[in-house]
GUGUTI-598055 format. One line per field, with one value per residue (C-alpha): residue number from 1; residue in three letters; y, x, z. Coordinates in nm, 4 decimals. Example, Ala and Ser with C-alpha at 12.3 -4.5 7.8 and 13.67 -1.06 7.14 Angstrom:
2
n 1  2
res ala  ser
v -0.4500  -0.1060
u 1.2300  1.3670
w 0.7800  0.7140
***
This chain:
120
n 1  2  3  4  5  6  7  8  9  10  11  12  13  14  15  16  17  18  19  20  21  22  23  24  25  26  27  28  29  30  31  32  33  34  35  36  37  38  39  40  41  42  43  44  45  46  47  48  49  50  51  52  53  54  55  56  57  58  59  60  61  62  63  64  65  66  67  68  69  70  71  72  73  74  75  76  77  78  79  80  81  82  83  84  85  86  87  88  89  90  91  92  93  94  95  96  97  98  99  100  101  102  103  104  105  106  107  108  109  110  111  112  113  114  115  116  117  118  119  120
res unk  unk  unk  unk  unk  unk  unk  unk  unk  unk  unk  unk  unk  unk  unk  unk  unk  unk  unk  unk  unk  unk  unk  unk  unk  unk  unk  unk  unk  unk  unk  unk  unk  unk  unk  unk  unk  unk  unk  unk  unk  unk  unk  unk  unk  unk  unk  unk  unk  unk  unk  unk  unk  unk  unk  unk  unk  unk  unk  unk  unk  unk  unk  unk  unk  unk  unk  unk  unk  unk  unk  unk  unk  unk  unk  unk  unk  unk  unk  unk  unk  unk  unk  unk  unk  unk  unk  unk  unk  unk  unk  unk  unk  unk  unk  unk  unk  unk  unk  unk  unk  unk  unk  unk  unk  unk  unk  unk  unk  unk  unk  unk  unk  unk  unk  unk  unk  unk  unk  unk
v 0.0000  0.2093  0.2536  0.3031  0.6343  0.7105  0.7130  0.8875  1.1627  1.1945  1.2343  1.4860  1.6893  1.6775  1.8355  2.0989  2.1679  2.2107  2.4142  2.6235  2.6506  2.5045  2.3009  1.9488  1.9846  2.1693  1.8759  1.5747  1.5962  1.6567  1.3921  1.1372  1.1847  1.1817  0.9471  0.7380  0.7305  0.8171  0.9786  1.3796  1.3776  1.0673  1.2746  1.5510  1.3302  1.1332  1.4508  1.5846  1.2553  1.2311  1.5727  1.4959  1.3633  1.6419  1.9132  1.7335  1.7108  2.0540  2.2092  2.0176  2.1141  2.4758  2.4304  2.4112  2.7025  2.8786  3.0173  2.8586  3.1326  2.8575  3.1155  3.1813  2.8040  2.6818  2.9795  2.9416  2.5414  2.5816  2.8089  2.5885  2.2322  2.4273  2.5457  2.2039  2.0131  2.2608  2.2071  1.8400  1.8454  2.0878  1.8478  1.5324  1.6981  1.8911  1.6604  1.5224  1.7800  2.0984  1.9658  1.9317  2.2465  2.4566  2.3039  2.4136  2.7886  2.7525  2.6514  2.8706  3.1516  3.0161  3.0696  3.3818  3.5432  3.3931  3.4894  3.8476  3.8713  3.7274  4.0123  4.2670
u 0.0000  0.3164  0.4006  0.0447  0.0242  0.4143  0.2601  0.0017  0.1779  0.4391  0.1810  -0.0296  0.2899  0.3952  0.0809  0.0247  0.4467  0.3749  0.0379  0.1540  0.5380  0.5209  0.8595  0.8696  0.9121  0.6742  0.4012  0.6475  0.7762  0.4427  0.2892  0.6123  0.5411  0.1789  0.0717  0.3760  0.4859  0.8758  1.0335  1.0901  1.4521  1.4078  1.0975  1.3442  1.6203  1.3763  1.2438  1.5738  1.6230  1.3024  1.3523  1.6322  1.4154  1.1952  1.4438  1.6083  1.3186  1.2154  1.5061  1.5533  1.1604  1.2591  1.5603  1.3734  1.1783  1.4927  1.3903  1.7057  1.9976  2.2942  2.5211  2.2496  2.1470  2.5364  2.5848  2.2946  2.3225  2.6763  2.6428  2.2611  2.4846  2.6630  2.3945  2.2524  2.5690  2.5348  2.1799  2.1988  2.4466  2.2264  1.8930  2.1049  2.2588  1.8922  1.5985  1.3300  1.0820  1.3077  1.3169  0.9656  0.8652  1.1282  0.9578  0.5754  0.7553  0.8313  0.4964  0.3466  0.5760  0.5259  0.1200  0.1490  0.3502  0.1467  -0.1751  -0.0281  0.0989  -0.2555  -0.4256  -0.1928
w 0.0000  0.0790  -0.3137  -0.4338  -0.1775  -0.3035  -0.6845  -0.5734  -0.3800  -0.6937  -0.9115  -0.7213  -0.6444  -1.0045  -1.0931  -0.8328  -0.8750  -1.2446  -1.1786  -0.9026  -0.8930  -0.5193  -0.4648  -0.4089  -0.0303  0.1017  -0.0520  -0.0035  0.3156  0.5051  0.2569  0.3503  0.7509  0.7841  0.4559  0.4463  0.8233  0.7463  1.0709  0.9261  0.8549  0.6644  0.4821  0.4016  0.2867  0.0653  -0.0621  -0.1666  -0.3738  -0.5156  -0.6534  -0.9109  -1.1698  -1.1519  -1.1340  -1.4870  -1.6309  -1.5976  -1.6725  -2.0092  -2.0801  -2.0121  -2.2090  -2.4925  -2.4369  -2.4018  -2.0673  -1.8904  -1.7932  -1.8009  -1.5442  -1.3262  -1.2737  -1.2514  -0.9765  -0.8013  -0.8085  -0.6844  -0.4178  -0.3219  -0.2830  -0.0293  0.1806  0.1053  0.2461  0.5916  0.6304  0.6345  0.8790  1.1057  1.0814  1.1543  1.4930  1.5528  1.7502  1.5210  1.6962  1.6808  1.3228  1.2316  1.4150  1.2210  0.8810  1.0764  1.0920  0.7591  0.6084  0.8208  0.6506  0.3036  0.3383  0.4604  0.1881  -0.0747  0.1338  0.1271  -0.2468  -0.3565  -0.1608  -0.2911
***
């Protein structure tokens, strides 16, 4: 039953991702807890994997389009495996709830801004 909700959640994020521009984390990682029952850091981790195909994908698609700025995606892809490599270390030595309530703050944050900018 574990891979049917897994297809479903990829499927579902791929859509709302590809609707809405909403990254991969904010739907998997809740989705990977609550649906799946992975322990958050494990969600996280997960999510940063599953991402890869995605990320290829839509960056080849976009390619094509011509919309991709080469510089811009090697600096910012660069400098983002950095911050990625730091933050990994920080949720491994954090505790799972620190962890999950930092993510909360985040969603929380998330909402609001696009609650805001859609009112504005």
């Amino acid at each position: 039953m574990t891979v049917v909700y897994a297809l479903i959640l990829g499927f579902g994020a791929g859509i709302l991702s590809g609707m809405f521009g909403v990254g991969g984390g904010i739907l998997f990682v809740p989705t990977l807890s609550l649906v799946i029952g992975l322990s958050h850091l494990s969600a996280e981790a997960t999510s940063l994997a599953a991402i890869i195909p995605v990320v290829a994908l839509g960056a080849w698609q976009q390619h094509g389009y011509g919309n991709v700025r080469i510089r811009a995606a090697l600096t910012i892809g660069i400098t983002s495996a950095l911050g990625v490599a730091g933050g990994v270390a920080l949720a491994t030595w954090l505790s799972g709830r620190t962890l999950e309530r930092l993510f909360a703050c985040l969603l929380l944050a998330s909402a609001a801004r696009r609650a805001w900018t859609a009112r504005h």
